[in-house]
KEVEXSE-345131 format. One record per residue (C-alpha): residue in three letters; x, y, z. Coordinates in pm, whole numbers, padded with zeros to 5 digits, always signed. Each point is the difference from the previous one (the first is absolute). Last residue first. Example, Ala and Ser with C-alpha at 12.3 -4.5 7.8 and 13.67 -1.06 7.14 Angstrom:
! KEVEXSE-345131
ser+01367-00106+00714;ala-00137-00344+00066;
END
This chain:
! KEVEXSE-345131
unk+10674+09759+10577;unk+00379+00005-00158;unk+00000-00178-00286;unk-00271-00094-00239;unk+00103+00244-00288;unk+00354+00118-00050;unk-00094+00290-00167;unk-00269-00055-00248;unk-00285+00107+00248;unk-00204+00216-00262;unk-00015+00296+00212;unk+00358-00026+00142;unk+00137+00310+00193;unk-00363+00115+00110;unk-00097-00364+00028;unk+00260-00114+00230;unk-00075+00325+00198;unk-00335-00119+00067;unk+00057-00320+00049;unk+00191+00072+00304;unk-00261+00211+00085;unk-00225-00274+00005;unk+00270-00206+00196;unk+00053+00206+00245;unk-00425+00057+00086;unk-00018-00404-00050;unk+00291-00003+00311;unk+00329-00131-00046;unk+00165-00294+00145;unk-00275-00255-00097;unk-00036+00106-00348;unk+00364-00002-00017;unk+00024-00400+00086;unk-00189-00029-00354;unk+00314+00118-00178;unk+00213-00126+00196;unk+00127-00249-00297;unk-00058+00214-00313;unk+00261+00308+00074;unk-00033+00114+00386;unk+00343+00101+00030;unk+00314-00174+00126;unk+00105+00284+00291;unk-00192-00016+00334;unk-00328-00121-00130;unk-00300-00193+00123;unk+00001+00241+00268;unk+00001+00069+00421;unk-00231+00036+00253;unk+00112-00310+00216;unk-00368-00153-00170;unk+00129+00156-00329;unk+00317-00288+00057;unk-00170-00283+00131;unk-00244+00011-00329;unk+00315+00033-00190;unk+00138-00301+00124;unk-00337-00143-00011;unk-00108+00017-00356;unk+00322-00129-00111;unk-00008-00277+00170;unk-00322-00070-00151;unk+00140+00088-00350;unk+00277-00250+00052;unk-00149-00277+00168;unk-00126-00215-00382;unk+00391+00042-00096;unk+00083-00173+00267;unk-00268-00253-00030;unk+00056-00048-00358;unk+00377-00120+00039;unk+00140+00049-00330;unk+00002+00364+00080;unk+00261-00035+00284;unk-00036+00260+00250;unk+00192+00263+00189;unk-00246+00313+00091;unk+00252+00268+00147;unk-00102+00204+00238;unk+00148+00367-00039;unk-00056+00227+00259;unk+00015+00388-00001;unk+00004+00180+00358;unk+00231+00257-00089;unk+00294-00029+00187;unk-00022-00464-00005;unk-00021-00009-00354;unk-00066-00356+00058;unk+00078-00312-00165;unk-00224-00282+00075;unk+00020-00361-00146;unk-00330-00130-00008;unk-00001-00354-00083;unk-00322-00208+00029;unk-00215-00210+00221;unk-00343+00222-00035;unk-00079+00102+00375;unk+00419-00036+00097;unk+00072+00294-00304;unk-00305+00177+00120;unk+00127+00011+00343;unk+00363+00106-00095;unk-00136+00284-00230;unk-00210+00130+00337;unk+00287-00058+00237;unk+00223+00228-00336;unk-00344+00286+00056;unk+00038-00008+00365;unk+00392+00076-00041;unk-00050+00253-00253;unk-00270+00209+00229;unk+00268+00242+00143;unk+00038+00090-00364;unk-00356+00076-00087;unk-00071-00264-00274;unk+00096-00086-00362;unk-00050-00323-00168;unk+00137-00097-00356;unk+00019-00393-00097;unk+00262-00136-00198;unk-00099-00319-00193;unk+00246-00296-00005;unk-00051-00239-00242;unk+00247-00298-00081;unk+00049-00051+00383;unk+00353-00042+00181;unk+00207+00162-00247;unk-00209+00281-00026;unk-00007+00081+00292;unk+00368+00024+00039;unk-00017+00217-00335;unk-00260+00235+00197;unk+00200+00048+00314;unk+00363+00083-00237;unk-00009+00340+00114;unk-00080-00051+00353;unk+00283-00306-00006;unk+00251+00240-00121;unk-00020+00298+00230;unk+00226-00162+00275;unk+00246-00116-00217;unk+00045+00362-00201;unk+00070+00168+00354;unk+00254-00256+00012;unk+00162+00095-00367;unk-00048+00355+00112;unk+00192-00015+00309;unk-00103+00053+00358;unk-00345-00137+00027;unk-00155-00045+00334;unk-00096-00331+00143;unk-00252-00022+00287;unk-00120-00247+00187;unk-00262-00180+00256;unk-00166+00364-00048;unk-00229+00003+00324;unk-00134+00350-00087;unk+00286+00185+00255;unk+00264-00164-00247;unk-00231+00179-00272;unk+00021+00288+00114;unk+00347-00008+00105;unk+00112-00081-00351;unk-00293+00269-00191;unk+00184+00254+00209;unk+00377-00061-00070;unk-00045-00082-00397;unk-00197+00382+00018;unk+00299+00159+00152;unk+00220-00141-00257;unk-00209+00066-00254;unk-00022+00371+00157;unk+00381+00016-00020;unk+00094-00140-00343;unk-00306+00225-00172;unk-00337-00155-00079;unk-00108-00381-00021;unk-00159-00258+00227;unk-00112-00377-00150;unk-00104-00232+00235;unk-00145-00364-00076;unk-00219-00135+00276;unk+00000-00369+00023;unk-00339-00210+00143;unk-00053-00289+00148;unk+00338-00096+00048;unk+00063-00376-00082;unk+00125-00020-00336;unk+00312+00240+00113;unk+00095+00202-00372;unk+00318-00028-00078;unk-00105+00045-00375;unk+00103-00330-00087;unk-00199-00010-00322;unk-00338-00213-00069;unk-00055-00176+00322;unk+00098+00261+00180;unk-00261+00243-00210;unk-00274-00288+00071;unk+00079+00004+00381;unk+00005+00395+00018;unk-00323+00046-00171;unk-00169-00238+00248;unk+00146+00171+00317;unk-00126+00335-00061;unk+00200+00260-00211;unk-00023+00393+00104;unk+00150+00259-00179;unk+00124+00358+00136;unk+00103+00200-00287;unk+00193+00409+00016;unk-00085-00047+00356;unk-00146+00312+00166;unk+00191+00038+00314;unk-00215+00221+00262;unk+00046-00253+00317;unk-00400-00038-00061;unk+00088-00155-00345;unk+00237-00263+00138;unk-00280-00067+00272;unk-00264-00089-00236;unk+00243-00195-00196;unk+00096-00186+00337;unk-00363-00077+00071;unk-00052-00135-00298;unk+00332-00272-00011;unk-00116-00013+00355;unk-00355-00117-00062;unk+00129-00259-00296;unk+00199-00166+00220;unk+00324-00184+00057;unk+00174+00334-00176;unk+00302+00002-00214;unk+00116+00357-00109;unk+00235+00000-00311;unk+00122+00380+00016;unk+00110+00172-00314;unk+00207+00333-00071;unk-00054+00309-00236;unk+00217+00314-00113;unk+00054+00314-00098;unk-00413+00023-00165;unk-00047+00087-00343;unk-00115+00378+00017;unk-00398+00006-00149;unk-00178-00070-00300;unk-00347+00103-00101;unk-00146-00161-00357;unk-00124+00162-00302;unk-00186-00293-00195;unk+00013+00036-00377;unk-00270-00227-00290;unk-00248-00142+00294;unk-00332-00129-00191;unk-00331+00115+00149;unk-00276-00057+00263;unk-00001-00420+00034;unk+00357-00024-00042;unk+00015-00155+00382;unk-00115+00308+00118;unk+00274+00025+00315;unk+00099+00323-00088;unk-00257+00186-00226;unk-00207+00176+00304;unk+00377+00071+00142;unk+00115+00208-00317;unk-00414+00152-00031;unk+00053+00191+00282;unk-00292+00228+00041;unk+00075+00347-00069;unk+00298+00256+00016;unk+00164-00216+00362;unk+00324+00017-00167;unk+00357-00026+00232;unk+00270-00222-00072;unk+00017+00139-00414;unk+00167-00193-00276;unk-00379-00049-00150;unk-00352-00123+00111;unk-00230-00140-00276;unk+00042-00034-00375;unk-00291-00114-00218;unk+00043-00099-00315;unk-00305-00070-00224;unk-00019-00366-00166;unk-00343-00030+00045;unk+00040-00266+00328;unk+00261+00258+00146;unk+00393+00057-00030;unk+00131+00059+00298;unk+00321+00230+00072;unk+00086-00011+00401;unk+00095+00213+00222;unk+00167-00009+00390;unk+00016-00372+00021;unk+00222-00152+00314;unk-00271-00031+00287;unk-00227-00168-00258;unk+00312-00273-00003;unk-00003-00084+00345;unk+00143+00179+00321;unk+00303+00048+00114;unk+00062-00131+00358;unk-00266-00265+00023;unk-00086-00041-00410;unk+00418-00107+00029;unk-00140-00398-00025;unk-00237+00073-00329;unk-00261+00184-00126;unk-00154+00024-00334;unk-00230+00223-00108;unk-00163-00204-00250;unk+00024+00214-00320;unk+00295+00189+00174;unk+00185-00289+00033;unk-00084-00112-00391;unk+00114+00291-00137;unk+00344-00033+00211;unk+00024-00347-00115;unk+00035-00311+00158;unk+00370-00230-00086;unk+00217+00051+00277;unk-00260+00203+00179;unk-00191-00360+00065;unk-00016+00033+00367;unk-00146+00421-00010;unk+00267+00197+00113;unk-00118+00411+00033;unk+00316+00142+00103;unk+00143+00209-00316;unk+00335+00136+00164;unk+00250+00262-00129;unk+00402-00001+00011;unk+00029+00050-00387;unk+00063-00412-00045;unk-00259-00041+00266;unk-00291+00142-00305;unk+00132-00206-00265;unk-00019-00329+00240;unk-00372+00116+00110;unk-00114+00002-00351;unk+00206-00276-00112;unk-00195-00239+00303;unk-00376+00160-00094;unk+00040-00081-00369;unk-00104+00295-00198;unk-00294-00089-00195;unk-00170+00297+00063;unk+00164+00259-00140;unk+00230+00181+00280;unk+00023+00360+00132;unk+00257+00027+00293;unk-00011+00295+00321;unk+00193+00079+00245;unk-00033+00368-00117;unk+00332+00113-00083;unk+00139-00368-00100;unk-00294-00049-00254;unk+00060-00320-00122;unk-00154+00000-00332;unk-00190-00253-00270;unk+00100-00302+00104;unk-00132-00204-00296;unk-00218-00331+00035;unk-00260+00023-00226;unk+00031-00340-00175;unk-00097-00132+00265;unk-00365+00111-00038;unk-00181-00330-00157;unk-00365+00158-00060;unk-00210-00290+00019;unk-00282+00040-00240;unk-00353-00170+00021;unk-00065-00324+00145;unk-00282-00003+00262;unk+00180-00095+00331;unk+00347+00142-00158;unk+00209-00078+00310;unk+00227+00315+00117;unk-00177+00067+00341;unk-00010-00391+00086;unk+00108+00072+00379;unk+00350-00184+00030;unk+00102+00265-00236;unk+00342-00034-00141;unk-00092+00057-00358;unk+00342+00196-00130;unk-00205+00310-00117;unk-00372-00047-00163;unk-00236+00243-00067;unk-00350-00177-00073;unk-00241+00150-00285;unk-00354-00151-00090;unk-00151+00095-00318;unk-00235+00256-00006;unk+00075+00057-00368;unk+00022+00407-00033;unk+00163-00039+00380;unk+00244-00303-00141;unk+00109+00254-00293;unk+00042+00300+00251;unk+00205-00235+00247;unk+00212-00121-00262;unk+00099+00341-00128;unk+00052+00125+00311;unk+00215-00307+00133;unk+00235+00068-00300;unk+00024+00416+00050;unk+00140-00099+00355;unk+00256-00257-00173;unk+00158-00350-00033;unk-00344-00159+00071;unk-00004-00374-00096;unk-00346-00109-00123;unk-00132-00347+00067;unk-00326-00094-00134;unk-00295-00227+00058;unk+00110-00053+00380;unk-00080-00326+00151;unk-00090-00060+00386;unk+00166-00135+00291;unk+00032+00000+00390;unk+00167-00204+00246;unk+00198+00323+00063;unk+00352+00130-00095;unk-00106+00119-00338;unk-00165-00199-00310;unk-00139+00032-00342;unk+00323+00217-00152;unk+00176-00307-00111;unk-00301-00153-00123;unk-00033+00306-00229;unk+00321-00071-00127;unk+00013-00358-00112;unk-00354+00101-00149;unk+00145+00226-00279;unk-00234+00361+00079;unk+00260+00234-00015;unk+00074+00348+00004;unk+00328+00186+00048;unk+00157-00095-00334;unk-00309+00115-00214;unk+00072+00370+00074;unk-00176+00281+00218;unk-00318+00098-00181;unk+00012-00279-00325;unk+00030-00248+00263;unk-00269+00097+00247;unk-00221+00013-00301;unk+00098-00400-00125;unk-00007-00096+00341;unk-00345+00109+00010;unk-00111-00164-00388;unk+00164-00333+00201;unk-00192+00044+00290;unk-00348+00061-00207;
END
């Protein structure tokens, strides 16, 4: 049967975009979680008329269909769970316009977040939404998860960004929702229904996105803190002194250590905790703004505070944040990053609760906060060799995320829900939610083929 359905998708779009050699489909078996699972065929999309005919062959089948950009899920949303097709969508990756009128750009999918935003500065405009692996995510994907990001406190995520979108649907139908408009309230809006789907309701093929001015400028604070309750209280206080940080990140002592010990980052191993501070906007309000969020935190107990003043030092400071997850990674063979979000003022209770949990079961849980916005991001560090590590992780996992709907908050800031919160959903979300959740799964997918098992 696979080989008579690579056969049709062939003879429909071409027999160099589909393949079914195993060399490749193990390539396309795995993302950025502990999860894995086999596609039967792998079919790269270089058009929208492409993913139509596939998706009207696969709906004629009911065969399984997964859209796939550059597979850095830590949820499992882009793991074939029962085979089928994995629709590899890189190869749509065209800029289609930058609308300089409107503030507007039109983009295929698999538009790299990173060019997109460098294309856009180049003409003096700004794409915020900076999800940690925009150097190599795509746009499609972004908008399939929502993703988030350090500037989510100032700008927003990525479902604040999309003004239209062009889906194609389980039968192969187009559907196009939204436009080049700021303003449409004709009807319920199906744009932000689809956001965030995790390719269960259709198959991006053009996302119309929302830009705005690229700010003059930006400068960075290093704040070192000998608590966690005044790093919080002093990003409480930053935000009640009306600056808006473009990011405000907060590291606790653990993560610190294992970044020093990976790259001099001239980070102090001894503070527990590190705010980094990024402000942005013209010369004089950044200025302004760098003279507020000092004395605030200098009246928050701030041991010290180093601000920026060239690019190459502003550079410095940022580097150990970015390279967190490589230090990790060089001090455990797995590390698994975990996705809490509470009420801001409840961050610090929610990084005593990670610390707690990390004492209960004797591991690593390096802690990286996105300290504006309330999202937290334990990190599980094990070695899978070790059984008993690997034995704690789903327990720990069960309690960081008990911890954080307890504080009121969610399973998911940013990753996704995918395959590995899937069960923690039914205990965010009431049955009511999730019946009409199902509902509208069902109305844009009677026969389940899109991205099945993912999600709730």
């Amino acid at each position: 049967m696979i080989d008579n359905l690579a056969k049709e998708i062939a003879a429909r779009i071409g027999k160099s975009k589909v393949t079914t050699a195993p060399e490749d489909l193990v390539c396309y078996s795995y993302d950025c979680s502990m999860y894995s699972g086999k596609p039967d065929i792998v079919v790269r999309v270089e058009s929208k008329t492409d993913v139509i005919h596939v998706l009207k062959i696969a709906s004629q089948k009911q065969v399984p269909v997964i859209a796939r950009g550059a597979a850095t899920s830590n949820c499992g949303a882009v793991i074939p769970t029962n085979g089928g097709i994995i629709l590899d969508m890189l190869g749509m990756s065209k800029i289609i316009e930058i609308d300089m009128d409107n503030f507007i750009a039109v983009c295929e999918p698999g538009v790299i977040t990173a060019h997109l935003q460098a294309e856009v500065e180049k003409r003096g405009l700004f794409y915020p939404p900076d999800p940690q692996g925009l150097s190599m995510s795509t746009i499609g994907g972004n908008v399939a998860t929502g993703a988030g990001g350090p500037r989510a406190i100032k700008y927003g995520t990525t479902r604040d960004y999309i003004l239209g979108l062009e889906t194609v649907l389980a039968d192969g139908e187009v559907l196009k929702t939204g436009g080049k408009v700021v303003k449409d309230v004709s009807g319920y809006n199906l744009t932000q229904l689809l956001i965030g789907s995790e390719g269960t309701l259709g198959v991006f093929t053009e996302i119309i996105l929302k830009l705005i001015p690229l700010p003059e400028t930006k400068r960075t604070l290093l704040c070192i803190f000998n608590t966690l309750e005044d790093a919080s209280v002093a990003v409480t206080e930053i935000l009640h002194h009306k600056v808006i940080p473009s990011m405000m990140e907060l590291l606790d002592k653990t993560s610190t250590q294992l970044i020093q010990m990976y790259m001099d980052a001239g980070y102090p191993t001894d503070a527990e905790a590190i705010l980094l501070i990024e402000v942005d906007g013209s010369n004089e309000d950044v200025e302004d703004q760098v003279v507020i969020v000092k004395k605030v935190c200098e009246s928050c107990k701030a041991r010290s505070i180093k601000i920026a003043r060239t690019k190459e030092e502003e550079e410095a400071i940022w580097a150990g944040r970015k390279a967190g997850f490589a230090a990790l990674s060089a001090y455990k063979p797995v590390v698994i990053p975990e996705d809490a979000t509470v009420p801001r003022n409840l961050l610090p209770e929610m990084m005593r609760k990670v610390q707690d949990i990390a004492k209960k079961y004797d591991v690593l849980l390096p802690t990286f906060g996105h300290a504006g916005d309330g999202n937290v991001h334990p990190h599980i560090c094990i070695n899978p060799r070790h059984a008993d590590e690997l034995d704690k992780v789903n327990k720990i996992k069960e309690e960081i995320y008990r911890e954080a709907l307890n504080l009121g908050g969610t399973i998911t800031g940013e990753h996704g829900v995918g395959i590995v919160k899937k069960e923690l959903a039914k205990k965010q979300h009431s049955k009511r939610s999730l019946t009409i959740m199902t509902a509208i799964k069902k109305a844009f997918d009677p026969n389940n083929i899109l991205n099945p098992g993912k999600a709730f």
